[in-house]
N, C-alpha and C positions, 0 to 999 in steps of 0.2 A: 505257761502261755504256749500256746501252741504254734506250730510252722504257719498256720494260713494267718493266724493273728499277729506275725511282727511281719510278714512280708517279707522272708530270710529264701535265699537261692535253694531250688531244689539240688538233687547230687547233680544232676543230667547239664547246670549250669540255667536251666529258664529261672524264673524269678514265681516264686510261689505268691499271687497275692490273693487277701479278704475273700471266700468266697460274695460276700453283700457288693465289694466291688464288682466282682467278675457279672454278677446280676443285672448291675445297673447298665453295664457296660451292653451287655446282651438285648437288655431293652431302650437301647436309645432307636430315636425314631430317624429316619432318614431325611432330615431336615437341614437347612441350614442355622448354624448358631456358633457357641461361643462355650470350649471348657478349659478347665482347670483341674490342675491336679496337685495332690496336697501330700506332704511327709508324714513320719509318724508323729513329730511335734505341731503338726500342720500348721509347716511353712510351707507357703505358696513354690511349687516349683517352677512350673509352665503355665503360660496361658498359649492357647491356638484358637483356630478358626476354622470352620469347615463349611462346605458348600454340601455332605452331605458328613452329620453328625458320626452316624451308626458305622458306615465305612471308616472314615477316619482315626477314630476313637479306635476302632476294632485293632484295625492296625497297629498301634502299639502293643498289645497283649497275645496277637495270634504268629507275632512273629519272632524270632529267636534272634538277639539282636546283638548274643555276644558279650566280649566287654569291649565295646566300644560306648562313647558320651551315652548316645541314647539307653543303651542296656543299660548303663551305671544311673540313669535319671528312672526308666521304668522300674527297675528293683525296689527302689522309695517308694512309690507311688502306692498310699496306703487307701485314701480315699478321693473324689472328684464329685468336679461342680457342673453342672453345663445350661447353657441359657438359648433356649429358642429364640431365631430370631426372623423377621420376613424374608431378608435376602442377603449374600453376599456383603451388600454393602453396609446393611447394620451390622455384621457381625465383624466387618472391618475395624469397625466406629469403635464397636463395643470392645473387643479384643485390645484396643491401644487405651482407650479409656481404663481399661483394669491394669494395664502393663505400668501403667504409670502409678497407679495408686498403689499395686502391692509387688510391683519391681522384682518380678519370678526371676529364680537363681539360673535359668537355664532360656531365657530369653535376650534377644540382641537388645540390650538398653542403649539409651543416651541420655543426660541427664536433661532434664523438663527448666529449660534456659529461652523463658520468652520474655526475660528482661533486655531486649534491645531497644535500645536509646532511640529518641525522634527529636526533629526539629519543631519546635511549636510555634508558634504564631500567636499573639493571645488577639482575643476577638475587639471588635468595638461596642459597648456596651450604648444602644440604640437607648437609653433614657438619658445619658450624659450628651448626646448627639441633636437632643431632640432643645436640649437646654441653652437657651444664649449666649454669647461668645464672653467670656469674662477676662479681666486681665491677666489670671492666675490660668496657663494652660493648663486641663487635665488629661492624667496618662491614663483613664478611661478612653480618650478620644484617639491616641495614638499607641498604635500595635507595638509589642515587645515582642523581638524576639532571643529564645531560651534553648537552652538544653533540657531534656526530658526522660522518663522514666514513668509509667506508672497508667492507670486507667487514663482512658481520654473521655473530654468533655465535646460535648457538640456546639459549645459558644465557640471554641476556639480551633483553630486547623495545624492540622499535625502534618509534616513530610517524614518519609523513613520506609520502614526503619533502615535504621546504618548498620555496619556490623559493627562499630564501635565509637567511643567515645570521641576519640581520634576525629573521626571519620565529621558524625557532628561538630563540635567545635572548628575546624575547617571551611564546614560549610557555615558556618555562624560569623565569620573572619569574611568570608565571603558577601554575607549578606552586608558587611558595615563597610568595607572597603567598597562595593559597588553599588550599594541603595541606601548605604548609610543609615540603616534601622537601628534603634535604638536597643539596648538590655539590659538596662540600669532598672533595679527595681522598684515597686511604686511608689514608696517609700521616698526614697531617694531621687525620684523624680518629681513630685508633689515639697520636696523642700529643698530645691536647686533655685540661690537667685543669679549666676551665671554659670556661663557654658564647662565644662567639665572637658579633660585633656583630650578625649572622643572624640570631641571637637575642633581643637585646635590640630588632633591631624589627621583630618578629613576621616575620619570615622563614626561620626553620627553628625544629623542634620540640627541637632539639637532642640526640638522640640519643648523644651523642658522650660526656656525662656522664652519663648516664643520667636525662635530664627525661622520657623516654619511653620505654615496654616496648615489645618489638620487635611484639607485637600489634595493640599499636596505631595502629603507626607502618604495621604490613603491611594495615592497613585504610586508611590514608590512601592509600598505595600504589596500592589497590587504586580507589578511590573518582577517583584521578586519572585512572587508565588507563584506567576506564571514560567519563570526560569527553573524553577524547584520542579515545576511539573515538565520537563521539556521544551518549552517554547524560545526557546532564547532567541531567535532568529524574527520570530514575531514581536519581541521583547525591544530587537536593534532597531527596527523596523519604525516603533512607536514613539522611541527616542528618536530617529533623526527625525521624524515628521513634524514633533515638537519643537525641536533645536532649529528646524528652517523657519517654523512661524514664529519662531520668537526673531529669528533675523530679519525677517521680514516688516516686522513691526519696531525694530531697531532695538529690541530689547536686547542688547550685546551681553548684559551681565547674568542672566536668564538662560540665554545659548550655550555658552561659554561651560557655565557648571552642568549642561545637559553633554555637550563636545565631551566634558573631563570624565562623564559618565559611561560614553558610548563607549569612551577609550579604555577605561578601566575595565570595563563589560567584556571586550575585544580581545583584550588580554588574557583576561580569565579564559576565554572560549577556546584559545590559542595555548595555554598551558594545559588543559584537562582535555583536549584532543577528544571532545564529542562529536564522534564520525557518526554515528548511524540516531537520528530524532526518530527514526521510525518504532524503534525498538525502545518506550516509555520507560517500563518497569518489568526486571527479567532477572532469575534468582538461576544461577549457574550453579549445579552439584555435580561432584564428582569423588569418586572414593576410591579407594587404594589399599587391597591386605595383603601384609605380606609379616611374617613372622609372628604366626599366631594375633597380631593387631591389625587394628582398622582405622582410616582415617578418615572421613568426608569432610569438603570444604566446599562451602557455602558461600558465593560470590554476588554480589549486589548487582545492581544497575538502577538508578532511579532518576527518575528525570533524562536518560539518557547517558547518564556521568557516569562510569563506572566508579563505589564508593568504597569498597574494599573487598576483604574476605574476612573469614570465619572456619577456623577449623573446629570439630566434634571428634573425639575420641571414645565411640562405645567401649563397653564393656561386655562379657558371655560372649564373643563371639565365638569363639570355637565352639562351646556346650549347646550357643542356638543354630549355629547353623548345623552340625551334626543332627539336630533333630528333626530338619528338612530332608537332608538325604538318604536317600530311600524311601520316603513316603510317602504319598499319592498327594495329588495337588500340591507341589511345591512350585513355587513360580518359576523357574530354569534350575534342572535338578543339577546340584553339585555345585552351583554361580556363588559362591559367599561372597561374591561385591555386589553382586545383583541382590540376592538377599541385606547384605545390608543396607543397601542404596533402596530398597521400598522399603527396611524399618525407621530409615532416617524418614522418608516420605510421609510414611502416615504419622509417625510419631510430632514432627514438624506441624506438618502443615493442616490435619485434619482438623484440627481446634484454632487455625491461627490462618490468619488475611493470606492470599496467594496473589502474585503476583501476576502481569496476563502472560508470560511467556516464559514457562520451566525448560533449559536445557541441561539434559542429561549427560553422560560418559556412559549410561548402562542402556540399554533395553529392558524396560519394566512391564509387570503383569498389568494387560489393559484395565482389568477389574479394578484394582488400583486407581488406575489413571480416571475409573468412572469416578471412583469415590469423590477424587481430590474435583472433579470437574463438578460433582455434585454440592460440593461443600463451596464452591467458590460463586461470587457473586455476578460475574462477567463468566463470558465463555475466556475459557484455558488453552494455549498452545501446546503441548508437549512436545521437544523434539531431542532426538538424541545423536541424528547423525547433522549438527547444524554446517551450513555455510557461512561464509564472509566474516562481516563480524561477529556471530555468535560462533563462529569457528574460531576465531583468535582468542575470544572469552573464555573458552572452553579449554582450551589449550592452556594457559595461563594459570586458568582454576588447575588442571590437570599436571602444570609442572609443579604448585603449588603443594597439591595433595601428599604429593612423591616426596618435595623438600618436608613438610608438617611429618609426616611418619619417620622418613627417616632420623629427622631429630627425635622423635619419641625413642624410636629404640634403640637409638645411643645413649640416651639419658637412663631408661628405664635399665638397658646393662651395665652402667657407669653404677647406678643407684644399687641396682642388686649386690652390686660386687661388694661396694661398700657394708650393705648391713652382712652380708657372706662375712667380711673382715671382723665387726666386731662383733658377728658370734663367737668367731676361733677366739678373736681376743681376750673374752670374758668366760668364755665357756658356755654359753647360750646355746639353747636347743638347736639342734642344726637340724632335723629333721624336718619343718614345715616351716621355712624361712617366711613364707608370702605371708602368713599368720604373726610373725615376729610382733608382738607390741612394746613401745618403749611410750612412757609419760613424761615430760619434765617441766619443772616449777623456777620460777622466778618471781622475785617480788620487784616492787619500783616505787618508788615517791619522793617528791621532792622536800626535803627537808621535814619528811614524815607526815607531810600533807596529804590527802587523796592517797592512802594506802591500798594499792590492786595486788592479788598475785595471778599471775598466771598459769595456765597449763595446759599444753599441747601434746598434738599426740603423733606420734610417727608409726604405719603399719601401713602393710602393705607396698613395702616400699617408698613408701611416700609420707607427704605431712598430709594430715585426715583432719583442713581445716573445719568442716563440719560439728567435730568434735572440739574444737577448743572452745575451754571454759576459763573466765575470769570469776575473782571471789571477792569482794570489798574487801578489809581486813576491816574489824571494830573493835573497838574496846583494849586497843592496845595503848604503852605507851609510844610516839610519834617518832618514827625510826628505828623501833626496835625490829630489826630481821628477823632476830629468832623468835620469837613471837609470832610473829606474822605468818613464818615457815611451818611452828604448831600449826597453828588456827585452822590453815588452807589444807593440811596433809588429813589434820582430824575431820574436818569435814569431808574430804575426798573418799577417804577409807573408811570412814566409822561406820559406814552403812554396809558399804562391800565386807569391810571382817566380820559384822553381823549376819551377812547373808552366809556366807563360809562355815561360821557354824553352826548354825541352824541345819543346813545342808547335809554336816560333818554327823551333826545329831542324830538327826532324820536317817544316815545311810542312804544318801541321795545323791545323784551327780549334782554339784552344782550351776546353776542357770550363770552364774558370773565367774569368772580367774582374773587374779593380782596381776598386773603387765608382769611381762617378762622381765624388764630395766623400768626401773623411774631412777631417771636421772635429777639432782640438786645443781643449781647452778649454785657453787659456794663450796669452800673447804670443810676443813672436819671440826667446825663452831656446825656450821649450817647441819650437816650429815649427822654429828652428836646428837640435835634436836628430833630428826628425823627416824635416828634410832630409838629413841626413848619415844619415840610417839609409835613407831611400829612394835616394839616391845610391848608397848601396853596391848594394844591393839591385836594381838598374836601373831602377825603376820611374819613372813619370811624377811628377813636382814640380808640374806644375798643378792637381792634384786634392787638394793639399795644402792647409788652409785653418785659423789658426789666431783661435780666440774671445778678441781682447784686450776686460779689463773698462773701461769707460770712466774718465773722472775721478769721482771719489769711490767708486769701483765700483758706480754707480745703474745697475740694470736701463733699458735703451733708448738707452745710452750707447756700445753694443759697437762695437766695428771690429775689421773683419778683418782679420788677416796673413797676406798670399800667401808660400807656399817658394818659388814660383819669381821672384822679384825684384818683383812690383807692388809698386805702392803701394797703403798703407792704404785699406780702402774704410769711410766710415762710411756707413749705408744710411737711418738716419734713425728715428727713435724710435716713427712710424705706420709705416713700410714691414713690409708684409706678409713681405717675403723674413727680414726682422729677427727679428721674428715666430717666424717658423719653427724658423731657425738658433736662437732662444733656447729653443724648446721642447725641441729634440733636447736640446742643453747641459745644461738643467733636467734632462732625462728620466738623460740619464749622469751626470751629479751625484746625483739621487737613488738610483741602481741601485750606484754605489760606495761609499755612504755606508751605505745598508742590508748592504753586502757588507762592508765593511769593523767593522760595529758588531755583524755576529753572527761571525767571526772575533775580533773580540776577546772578546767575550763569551765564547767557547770557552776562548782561550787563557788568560780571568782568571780563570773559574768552570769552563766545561766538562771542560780538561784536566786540574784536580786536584779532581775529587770527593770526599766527604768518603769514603764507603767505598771509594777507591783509599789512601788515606791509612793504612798500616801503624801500630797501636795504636787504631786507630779503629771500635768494635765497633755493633753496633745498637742498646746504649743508650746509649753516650756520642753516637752520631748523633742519637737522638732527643734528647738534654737538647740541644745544640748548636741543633738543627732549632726546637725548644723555646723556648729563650732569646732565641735571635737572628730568628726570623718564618723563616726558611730560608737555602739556603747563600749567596744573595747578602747575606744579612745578616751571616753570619758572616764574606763575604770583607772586608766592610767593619770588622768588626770589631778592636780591637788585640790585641796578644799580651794585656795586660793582662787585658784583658776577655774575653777565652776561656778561660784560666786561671783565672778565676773561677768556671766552670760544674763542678759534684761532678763528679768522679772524672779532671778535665781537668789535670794538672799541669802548672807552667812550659813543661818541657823539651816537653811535647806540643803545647802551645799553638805555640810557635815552630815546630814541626815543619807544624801546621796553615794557621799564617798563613803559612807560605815555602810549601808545597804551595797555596795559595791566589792566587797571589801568582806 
């Protein structure tokens, strides 16, 4: 194979590549669009963007770039992609649209996190509205409000988003304490015949037995929504207007619960210190690098409230922003907060709702700022040097950023240190730590029911929740460990020692490697199994390591069991490497115990629901649902006591409780 076909450095230190590259390269047009460039296993490295193709592009190859990031990313660079586009601003579009899909090794990422939560409102369904008033109120007619996640519908209105859960539920406490809206689900509101504890302390108007006309309840409704969107003042306004005409017409008990409303209202407005109405809805960013890391946080405003923040911690930043300097059209040449503060930008916001007033910590490229102004549905504010209030906001977000990194990088050096310790300790490759893989397995069941194992992965530094896999066990007998511990290893590995040898066959590198560590949670019963299953299998026994619990089984007590014949290692109750190994342990102990308690949960409730249960109609569900607070009450229930509910006979009951059961 020849020097121009692996792409290998000339003597002189430039990077020889493809002459068919260097071609294409020559003939790009001077246009604006969108490339990429590819390794020699072609993996994606970079995506960019240019305002003119031919120049830009050129520039990587006619310049001598050293060994610094760029030079070590252009030496790969076997072959490339590029996409004409009309302007600037599609190739913006286009460039974060491919970042996201093939996540180049040499671009400022942030993870693709547009699951934030919203407050929902559910609608009122205008044919149960349109139907007669009956004795039985229906929660068609009166709005729920919920916590949310996921596409929205247009019967129903959304507020948000939050930056967190938190944040939601807060304002949900808020809506029952001051408008007393309901969030009991339909269910359970269609078979309430009195008022539920909501009620009795002053947290819902209780609708559900009819304490309240759907009029009035579609005024509170209404009186919320407009508080959620800013108006609270318009909100007090409307309330006393009502509260004097009921006094005026001598309605005292009418006033009275309006007074306890305005007062509760008052309150709230007095705690959440909403200074500035003017300022609706406004997403404060600010970012902060420092020790090869990056942080941005991402500050709400809605309705005025300010409702939290949000930190992001990209990844590549050193390798992407190296790729900006020095090279034409970079947004502020050398800024790597400016550069990461426009990939947080478009990566955010170009696919996802904007708010009407972005304030910055950076100065950003306006073409940027056209994009985001094009993609939003309202005209956009941008501002980055703000006053008043959004100067306090800013600052806040800005102290916040400062706290958010620095705890990154005391952890991420607390963490390094730690996998540092038990390489020495085990003798683990020391030469590319960040690569270090460790696996470990745990099993869980309760009295050998619902048999999970688990296995987690630590690399990188860190646990790679991504990667953890559960495995049902079958076909065993019910608490056998070691069984179980077979089942889940042969399945783990049988594929990867097939792919090893075939590879080993072939004289191939292979495309997959054995972790470094899989750790056993369990002594040398559990590790025995483990050796016999990697013995067959041919794989290496030294990478074999199993978590025996100490005497009394006290946490910092642990020794490890080698498969391949050491002796016992106890590492010491401060050792760092101990540490570690007990964290992963903890981490698969908990990931099989959550796996294992919603498999049961399925198999003791989910698998026999009451309407799969033949003789089982919608009102013998609801008296059931009724009597017993719901189906986990009724699984708990005895035959006795089932049979007790109208219309529920012996023979059903039994039918119920084995269907439960």
């Amino acid at each position: 194979m020849s020097e121009e076909e692996t792409g290998v450095e000339h003597p002189e230190g430039k990077p020889v590549h493809p002459p068919a590259l260097l071609a294409e390269v020559a003939a790009l047009p001077p246009l604006p669009g969108v490339y990429r460039y590819f390794d020699a296993q072609d993996q994606v490295l970079y995506v960019g963007k240019a305002i003119n193709l031919k120049r830009r592009v050129s520039s990587y190859f006619q310049k001598n770039h050293g060994g610094t990031r760029i030079g070590h990313m252009v030496s790969k660079i076997q072959r490339m992609e590029t996409t004409v586009v009309r302007s600037e601003a599609e190739a913006l579009l286009l460039e974060n649209n491919l970042i996201k899909a093939l996540n180049p090794k040499y671009n400022i990422l942030f993870r693709d996190d547009k699951s934030y939560p919203y407050l929902k409102m559910t609608g009122v369904d205008a044919k149960a509205r349109q139907q007669p008033a009956g004795d039985v109120p229906s929660p068609a007619l009166f709005s729920r409000v919920a916590y949310y996640r996921g596409a929205v519908e247009k019967k129903h209105h959304y507020f948000g988003p939050y930056p967190s859960a938190w944040a939601v539920k807060e304002a949900i406490l808020l809506m029952q304490k001051v408008f007393r809206l309901r969030t009991c689900e339909d269910a359970i509101f269609a078979n309430r015949t009195r008022p539920c504890l909501l009620y009795q302390i002053k947290r819902c108007s209780a609708p559900c037995v009819g304490h309240i006309d759907a009029q009035a309840y579609a005024q509170d409704v209404a009186n919320a929504q407009k508080f959620l969107r800013g108006d609270a003042q318009e909100v007090l306004k409307g309330l006393e207007r009502r509260m004097m005409a009921h006094a005026e017409r001598l309605e005292f008990e009418q006033a009275a619960e309006l007074r306890n409303q305005i007062s509760a209202l008052s309150n709230v407005l007095h705690q959440q210190s909403v200074d500035n109405v003017d300022d609706r809805d406004v997403d404060i960013v600010a970012v902060k690098v420092q020790g090869g890391r990056a942080c941005v946080v991402l500050a709400m405003v809605r309705g005025g409230r300010h409702l939290g923040d949000r930190p992001y911690f990209p990844v590549h930043v050193d390798s992407g922003a190296a790729l900006e300097e020095g090279l034409e059209e970079a947004s502020v040449a050398g800024d790597v907060e400016v550069q990461v503060l426009e990939a947080f930008l478009a990566q955010h916001y170009l696919e996802s709702a904007l708010p009407n007033v972005l304030v910055l910590s950076h100065t950003v490229d306006g073409k940027l700022v056209e994009a985001l102004q094009g993609q939003a549905a309202h005209r956009l504010t941008v501002v980055h040097q703000p006053r008043e209030q959004r100067r306090a906001w800013l600052d806040m977000a800005q102290t916040n950023v400062a706290l958010q990194l620095a705890r990154l990088l005391a952890e991420e050096g607390s963490q390094q240190a730690r996998t540092r310790a038990l390489a020495q300790a085990l003798d683990l490759p020391q030469t590319d730590l960040d690569s270090l893989r460790i696996e470990c397995f745990d099993i869980s069941h309760t009295a050998g029911e619902a048999t999970q194992a688990s296995c987690v992965v630590f690399e990188g530094h860190k646990m790679q929740s991504a990667q953890y896999r559960r495995y049902n066990i079958e076909g065993i007998t019910g608490g056998d460990d070691y069984a179980a511990m077979r089942q889940v290893l042969e399945r783990r590995y049988g594929k990867l020692a097939q792919a090893l040898r075939e590879a080993d066959a072939a004289g191939v590198p292979a495309t997959v490697r054995l972790p470094d560590l899989v750790l056993i949670d369990g002594g040398r019963g559990q590790v025995g199994i483990a050796r016999e299953v990697f013995s067959t299998l041919g794989l290496d026994l030294s990478v074999l390591v199993g978590v025996e619990k100490g005497e009394g089984r006290k946490v910092g007590l642990e020794e490890l069991v080698f498969a391949d014949g050491r002796e016992k290692v106890y590492l010491g109750a401060d050792s760092a490497a101990l540490m570690l190994v007990a964290q992963i342990r903890d981490e698969a102990h908990r990931f099989a115990i959550t796996g294992m308690r919603a498999a049961r949960a399925k198999v003791r409730v989910g698998g026999g629901k009451l309407e799969e249960i033949p003789g089982v109609g919608p009102k013998r569900r609801a008296r059931l649902l009724q009597r017993f607070g719901g189906v986990r009450g009724v699984a708990l229930a005895s035959v006795e006591d089932i049979a007790q509910v109208e219309g529920i006979g012996r023979e059903l009951a039994e039918e119920i409780h084995r269907a439960l059961h």
